[in-house]
N, C-alpha and C positions, 0 to 999 in steps of 0.2 A: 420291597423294603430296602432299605438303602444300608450301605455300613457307619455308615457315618454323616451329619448331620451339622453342619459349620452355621451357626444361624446369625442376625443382626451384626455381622462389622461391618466393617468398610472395607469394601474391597477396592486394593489398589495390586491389580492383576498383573503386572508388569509388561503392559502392553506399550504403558504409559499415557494411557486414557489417565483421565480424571478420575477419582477414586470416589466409589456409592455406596450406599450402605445395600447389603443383599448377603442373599444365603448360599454356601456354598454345599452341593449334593457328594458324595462319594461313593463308589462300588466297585468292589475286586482291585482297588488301588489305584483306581482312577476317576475325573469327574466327569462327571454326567450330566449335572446341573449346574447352571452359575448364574448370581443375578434374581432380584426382586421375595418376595416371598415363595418360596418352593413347600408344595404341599408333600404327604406322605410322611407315613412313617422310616423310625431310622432307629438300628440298632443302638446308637449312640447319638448323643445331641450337647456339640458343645456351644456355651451359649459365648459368643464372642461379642457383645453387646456392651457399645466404647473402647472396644479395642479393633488394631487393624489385622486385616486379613492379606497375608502377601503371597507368594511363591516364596520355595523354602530358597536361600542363598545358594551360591553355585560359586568356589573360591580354587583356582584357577593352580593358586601358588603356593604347597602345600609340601610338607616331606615329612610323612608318613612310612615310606618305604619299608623300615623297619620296624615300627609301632604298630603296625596291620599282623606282623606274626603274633603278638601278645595281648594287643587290646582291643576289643569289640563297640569300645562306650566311641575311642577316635576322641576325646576332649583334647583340647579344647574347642575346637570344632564345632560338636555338637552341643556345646553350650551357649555356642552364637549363633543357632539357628542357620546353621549348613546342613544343607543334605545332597549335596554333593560335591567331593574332593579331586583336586587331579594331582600327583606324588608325581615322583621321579623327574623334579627340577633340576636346574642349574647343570646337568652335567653329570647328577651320581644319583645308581643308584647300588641293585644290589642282582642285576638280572640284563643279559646272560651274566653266569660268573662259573668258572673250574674248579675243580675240588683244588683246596690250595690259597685260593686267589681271596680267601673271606679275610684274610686280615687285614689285607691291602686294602679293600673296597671300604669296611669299617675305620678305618683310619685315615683314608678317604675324605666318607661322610663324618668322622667325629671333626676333622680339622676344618672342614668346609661350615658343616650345618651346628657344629657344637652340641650334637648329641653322645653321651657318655660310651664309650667304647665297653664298659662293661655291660651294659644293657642289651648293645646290640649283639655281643657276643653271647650272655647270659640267655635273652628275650625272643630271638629270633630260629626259625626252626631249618637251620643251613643242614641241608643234603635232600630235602623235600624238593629240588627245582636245580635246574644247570641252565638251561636255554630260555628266552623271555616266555615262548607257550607256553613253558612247563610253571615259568612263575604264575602266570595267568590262571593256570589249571588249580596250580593252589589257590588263589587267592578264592578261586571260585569256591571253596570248601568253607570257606569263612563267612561270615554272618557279620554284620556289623549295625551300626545306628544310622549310616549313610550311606550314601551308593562312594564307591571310590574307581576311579580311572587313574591308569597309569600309563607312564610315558618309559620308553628306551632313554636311556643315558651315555652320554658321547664317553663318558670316566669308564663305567664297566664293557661298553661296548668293543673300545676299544682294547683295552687290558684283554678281552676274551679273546680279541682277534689277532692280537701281537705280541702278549704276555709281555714279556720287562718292557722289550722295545715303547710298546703303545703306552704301557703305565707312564715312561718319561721321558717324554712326548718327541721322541723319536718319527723322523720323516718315515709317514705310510707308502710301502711298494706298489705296484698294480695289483699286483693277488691280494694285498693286506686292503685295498681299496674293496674290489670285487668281494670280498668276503662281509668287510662290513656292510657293502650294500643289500646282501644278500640278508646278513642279520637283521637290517633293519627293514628287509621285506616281510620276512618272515614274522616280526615282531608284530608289525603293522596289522597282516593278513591275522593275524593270530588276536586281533581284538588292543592292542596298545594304541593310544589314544592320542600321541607322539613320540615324539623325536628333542631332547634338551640338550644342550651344550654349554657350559659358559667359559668366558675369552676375556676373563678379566685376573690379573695376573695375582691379584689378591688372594682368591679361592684358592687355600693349599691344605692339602692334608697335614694331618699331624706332626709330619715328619719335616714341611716344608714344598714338598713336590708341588708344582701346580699341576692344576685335573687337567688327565690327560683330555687333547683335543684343544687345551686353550691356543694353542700358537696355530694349530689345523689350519692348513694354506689353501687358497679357493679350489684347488682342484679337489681336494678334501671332502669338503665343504658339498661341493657342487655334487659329488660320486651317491653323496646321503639323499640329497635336495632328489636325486635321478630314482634314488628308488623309492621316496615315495609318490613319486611319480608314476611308478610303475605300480605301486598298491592302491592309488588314488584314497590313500585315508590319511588320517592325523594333522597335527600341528607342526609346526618347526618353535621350538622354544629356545630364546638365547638370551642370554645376558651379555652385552656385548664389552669390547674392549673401550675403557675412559667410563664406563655409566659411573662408577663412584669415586673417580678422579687420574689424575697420571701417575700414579703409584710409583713416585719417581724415589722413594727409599726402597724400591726391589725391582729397580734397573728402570724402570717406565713400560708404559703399554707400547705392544709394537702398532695398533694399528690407532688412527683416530675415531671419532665417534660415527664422522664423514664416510669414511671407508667401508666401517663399519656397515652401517646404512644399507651405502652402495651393496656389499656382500647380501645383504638380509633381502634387498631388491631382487637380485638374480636368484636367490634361493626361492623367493616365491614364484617364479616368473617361468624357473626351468622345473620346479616339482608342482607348478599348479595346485600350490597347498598353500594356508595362511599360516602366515610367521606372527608371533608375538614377541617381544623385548621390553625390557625392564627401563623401562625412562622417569628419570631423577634428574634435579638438579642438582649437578656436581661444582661441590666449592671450587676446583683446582679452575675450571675454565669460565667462557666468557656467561656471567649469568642471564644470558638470552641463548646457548647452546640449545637447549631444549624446544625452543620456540623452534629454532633453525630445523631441528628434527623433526618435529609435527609438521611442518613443510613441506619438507624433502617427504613424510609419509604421503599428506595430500598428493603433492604430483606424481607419485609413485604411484598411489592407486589409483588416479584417473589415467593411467595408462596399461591399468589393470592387473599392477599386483594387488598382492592381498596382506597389507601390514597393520598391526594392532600394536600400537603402543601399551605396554603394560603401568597401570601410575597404581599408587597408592594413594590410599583416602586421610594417611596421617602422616606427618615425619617419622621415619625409622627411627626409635629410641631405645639407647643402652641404657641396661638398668643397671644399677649400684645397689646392694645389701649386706647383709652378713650371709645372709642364706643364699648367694651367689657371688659374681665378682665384684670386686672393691679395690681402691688404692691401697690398701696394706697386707694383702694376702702373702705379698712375697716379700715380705719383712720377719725377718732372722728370729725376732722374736715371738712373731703370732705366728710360725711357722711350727716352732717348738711348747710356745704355752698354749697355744688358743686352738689353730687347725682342728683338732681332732676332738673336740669338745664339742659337746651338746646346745642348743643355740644361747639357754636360759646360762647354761655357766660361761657362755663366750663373754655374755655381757658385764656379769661380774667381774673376770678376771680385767680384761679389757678397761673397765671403768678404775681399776685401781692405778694409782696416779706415778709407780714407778714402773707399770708396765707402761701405759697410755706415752710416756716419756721415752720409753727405750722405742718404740716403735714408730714414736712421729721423727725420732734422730734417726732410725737406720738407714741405711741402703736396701735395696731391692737384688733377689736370689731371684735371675731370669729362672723359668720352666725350662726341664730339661730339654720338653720338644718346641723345636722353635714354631711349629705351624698350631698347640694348645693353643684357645681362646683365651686360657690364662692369663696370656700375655698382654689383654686389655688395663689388665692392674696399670699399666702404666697412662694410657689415654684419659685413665680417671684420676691419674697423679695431676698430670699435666691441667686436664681440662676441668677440675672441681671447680671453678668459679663459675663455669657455664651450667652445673649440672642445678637439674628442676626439683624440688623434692614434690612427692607424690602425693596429695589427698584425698579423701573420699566426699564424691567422687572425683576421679580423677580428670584434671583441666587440661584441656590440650593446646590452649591458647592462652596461658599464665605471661603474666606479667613478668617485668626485665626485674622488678622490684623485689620479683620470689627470690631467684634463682642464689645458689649458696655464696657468690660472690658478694651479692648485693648485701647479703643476710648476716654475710662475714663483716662485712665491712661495718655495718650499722652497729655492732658488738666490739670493732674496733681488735677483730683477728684475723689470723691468717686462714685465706678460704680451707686448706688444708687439715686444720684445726678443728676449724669448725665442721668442716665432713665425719673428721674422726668422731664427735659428739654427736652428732645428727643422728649416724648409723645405729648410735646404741638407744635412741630415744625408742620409748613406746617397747622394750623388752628386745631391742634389736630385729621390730619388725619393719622399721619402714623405710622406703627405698626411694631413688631419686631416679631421676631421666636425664640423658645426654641428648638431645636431639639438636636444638638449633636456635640461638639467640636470638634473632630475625622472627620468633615464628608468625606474629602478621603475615609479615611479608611472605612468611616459606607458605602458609596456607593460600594466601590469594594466588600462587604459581598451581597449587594441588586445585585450587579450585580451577583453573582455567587449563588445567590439564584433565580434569572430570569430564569439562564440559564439552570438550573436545568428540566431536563427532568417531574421531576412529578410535580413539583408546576404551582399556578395556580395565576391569578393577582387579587388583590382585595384590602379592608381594606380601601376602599374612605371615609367609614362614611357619603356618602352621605345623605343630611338631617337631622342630626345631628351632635350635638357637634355645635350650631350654629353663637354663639358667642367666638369660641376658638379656632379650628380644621375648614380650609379650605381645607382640602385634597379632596372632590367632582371637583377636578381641574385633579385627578390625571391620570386617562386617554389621557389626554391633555400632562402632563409633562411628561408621560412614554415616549410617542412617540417624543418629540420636544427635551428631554434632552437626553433621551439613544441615539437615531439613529442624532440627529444634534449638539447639545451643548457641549457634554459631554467633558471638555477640560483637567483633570486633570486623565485623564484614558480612558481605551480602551470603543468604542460605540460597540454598539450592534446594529447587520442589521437590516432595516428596517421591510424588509419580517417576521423575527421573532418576533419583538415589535408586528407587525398589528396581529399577527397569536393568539401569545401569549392571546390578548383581546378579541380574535375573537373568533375561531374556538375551542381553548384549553376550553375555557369557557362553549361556546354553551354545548360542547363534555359532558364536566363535570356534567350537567342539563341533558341532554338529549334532550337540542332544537335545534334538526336534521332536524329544516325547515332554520335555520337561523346560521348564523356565517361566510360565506364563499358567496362570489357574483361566484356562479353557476346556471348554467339553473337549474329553478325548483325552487330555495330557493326564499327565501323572499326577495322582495327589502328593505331592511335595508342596508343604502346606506350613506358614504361620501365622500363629495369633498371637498377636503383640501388644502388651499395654505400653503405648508409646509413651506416653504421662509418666511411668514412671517405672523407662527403660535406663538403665546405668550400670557403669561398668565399675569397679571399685577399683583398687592395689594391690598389687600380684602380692599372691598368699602362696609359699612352700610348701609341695605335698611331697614326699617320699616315697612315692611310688611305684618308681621305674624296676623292673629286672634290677637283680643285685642294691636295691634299698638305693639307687640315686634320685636327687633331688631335679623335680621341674618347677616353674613359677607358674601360677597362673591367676589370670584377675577372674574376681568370682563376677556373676553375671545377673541382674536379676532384671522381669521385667518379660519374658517369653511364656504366655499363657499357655500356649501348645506348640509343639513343632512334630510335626508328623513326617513322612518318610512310607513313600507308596503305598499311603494312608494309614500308616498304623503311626500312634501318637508313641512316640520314643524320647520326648520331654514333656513335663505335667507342671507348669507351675516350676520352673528349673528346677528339676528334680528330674533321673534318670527312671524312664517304666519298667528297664530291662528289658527290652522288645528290640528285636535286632531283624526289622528286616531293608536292610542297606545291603547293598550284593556289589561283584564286580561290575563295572560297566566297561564292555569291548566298544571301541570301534566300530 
């Protein structure tokens, strides 16, 4: 008797075969059967008939780091049909770390990933772990809805190895070298799944510091690259210097993108390990830069390194609301009337016509710390004619016509004006998007960046950025926009979207138990009513440790998502079924 029972969908296995309609078998949490009518009985039998049958998602670029000590469900994640995460991006995380060293590393992560510093202080269970095995060994205690892998971080690894010195980013000695190499042996051997860094001069802690490691000179560099060399496991993860432009209001990037490259080249070459990076096109440079770098990738690895461009499936988009950041947060007046009021009386007070007046004349009160997210108030000052307003469901390819400039102008007011208004419509729930005027255009670049033989999907930010950045939806929108929406340009087959998340992923990691519904692998398992999969507008939960505030777009349209066969979404809807474990190395 089998434990489970997937009968009539279509299965598109992520092999990238053509998708058939057949039955899928389960036992002990993995498949045993695939394909055609499968007889016998089954503990359970779920009837997937007109809906599809996939491999569950596998999302690469994730910062969970601190949300794994308090929450078991992992949303937004596991409401897009992931069952498996990899944390400890960009450079930070929370492991090794000193007794001592927890405020630094949170403040860190709050200035970097814009996750609330009360949470991760309030949320997190700091003294349970000092060195990455021992984080591992907790994490092992934990039960979740997905499997989750974690990566070493260039920010805490160093800080552990150098203290103040490494925190700001002070030149590494030979012993400071030898130590971190040794760290990030030990990490490796110990089940961590890589190695991140990022070298873009942006990412700064709350305070302003950049994460340590971003300036890290090739001998550096190369010392890390040598020992997992010597562990023969993980990844190299980076975001490298220029990906999101010349940062030339905090002095400019030291290296170029070119360089960059170069560097990412010999790290694969002398650690015999695959490197992934974050590839965007950046406004600041020439808008064929990117093509230039999928290039340089090609003749790199036909000379045998191992480079994966990291792309995304949507433009990054800043969100604007009452229940997040907005152009008026740091206005004298809504600082003193509104701030601390409840959302239903923001809107009143806000709507009345001598406040609404003092606060579209004031000036702007910077945040004390200059590295707070807060400080976006100002980019949505600046940029409100370009921002999207947001409908259900949400368009990711809206017209120049929507956007609040256009909208302002047809009204015959000032874009600014008109945002102030906008914000309070609908009880002060509905929010807009910054992402990119062009979006045609920016989408045909995302599609020929997809299609791209060596890159790989990622950049969700899942679990952070949590009041700004809802991209943890973007597994959902690869699949519902490229292969069914897509109306202003060519779709991309389905077979390749499911593949692309799956199998391309797994591949990258080296998690050869899972990515593809084969006899043998793991039941990491979805059922999907494609017909009438969609993603909605980020709704405020208050959730967090200490009552802080995340967004998240509700999600409907996943018949099942299972997770080493046990269904842990029903009809989106949580079963409370937690069996998602660490995954080593």
């Amino acid at each position: 008797m089998f434990d489970c029972l997937i009968t009539g969908g279509t299965l598109v296995d992520g092999t990238g075969k053509e998708g058939e309609t057949g039955d899928v078998a389960i036992q002990d949490g993995i498949v045993v059967e695939v394909g055609g009518r499968i007889s016998g009985s089954s503990k359970r039998v779920i009837d997937a008939d007109g809906a599809l049958v996939t491999p569950g998602w596998i999302d690469l670029h994730t910062h969970y780091d601190g949300q794994v000590s308090w929450d078991t469900e992992m949303a937004p994640s596991s409401h897009n049909g992931v069952t498996t995460i990899v944390m400890g991006n960009c450079g930070v995380g929370f492991a090794p770390v000193r007794e001592g060293q927890e405020k630094e590393l949170i403040e860190l992560m709050e200035g970097v990933e814009d996750i609330p510093g009360s949470a991760l202080h309030e949320g997190m269970e700091w003294g349970k772990w000092s060195t990455f095995p021992e984080y591992l060994d907790y994490l092992s205690t934990r039960e979740f809805s997905l499997d989750v892998g974690a990566q070493i971080a260039h920010g805490s690894l160093r800080y552990y190895a150098m203290g103040e010195r490494g925190r700001l980013n002070e030149d590494a000695t030979e012993d400071d070298l030898n130590l971190m190499a040794e760290l990030v042996t030990e990490a490796l051997d110990a089940g961590a799944v890589g190695f991140s860094t990022s070298r873009i001069i942006g990412h700064r802690s709350l305070w302003g510091e950049p994460v340590p490691g971003t300036f890290a000179p090739e001998e550096e560099v190369l010392a890390i690259a040598q020992a997992m060399k010597t562990s023969s496991k993980g990844v190299f993860q980076m975001i490298p210097a220029g990906t999101v432009g010349k940062m030339e209001s905090l002095g400019g990037e030291k290296y170029t993108q070119q360089e960059e490259h170069a560097l990412m080249v010999r790290v694969s070459m002398v650690s015999g390990r695959p490197v992934t990076f974050t590839l965007v096109q950046s406004p600041d440079y020439d808008p064929d830069t990117w093509r230039e770098i999928l290039s340089l990738t090609e003749d790199a690895n036909s000379q045998g390194a191992n480079i994966f461009p990291q792309v995304s499936s949507r433009p990054i988009g800043f969100l604007t609301g009452l229940s997040g950041y907005h152009a008026f947060m740091r206005r004298p007046t809504y600082l003193r009337e509104v701030a601390h009021l409840p959302l239903d009386e923001k809107v009143k007070v806000m709507a009345r016509p001598e406040i609404r007046q003092a606060i579209l004349n004031e000036k702007d009160i910077p945040p004390e710390a200059p590295g707070s997210m807060e400080n976006v108030y100002g980019l949505f000052n600046m940029a409100a004619p370009a921002l999207y307003p947001l409908d259900d469901p949400v368009n990711y390819e809206p017209d120049l016509s929507e956007c609040i400039g256009a909208r302002a102008s047809a009204s015959d007011v000032e874009p600014i004006d008109y945002l102030y208004d906008f914000l309070l419509e609908d009880g002060g729930s509905r929010f807009a998007s910054l992402s990119a005027i062009d979006l045609p255009a920016r989408m045909d670049v995302l599609q020929e960046m997809l299609l791209h033989p060596s890159t790989v999907t990622g950049l969700s930010d899942a679990g952070a950025h949590v009041t700004l950045i809802c991209d943890g939806t973007m597994p959902t929108t690869q699949l519902t926009y490229w292969t069914r929406d897509r109306a202003k340009g060519e779709k991309i087959p389905l077979e390749f979207i499911v593949r692309k998340q799956t199998a391309f992923n797994a591949e990258l990691y080296g998690f050869d138990d899972r990515g593809t519904i084969e006899v043998g692998k793991r039941a990491d398992v979805n059922v999907i009513d494609l017909d009438n999969l969609q993603v909605s507008p980020p709704v405020p939960h208050n959730d967090l440790p200490k009552g802080g505030t995340r967004l998240m777009q509700p999600v409907a349209g996943y018949v099942n998502t299972l997770c080493n066969g046990e269904s842990t979404r029903e009809f989106d809807e949580d079963t409370g079924s937690r069996p998602g474990r660490i995954v080593r190395s």
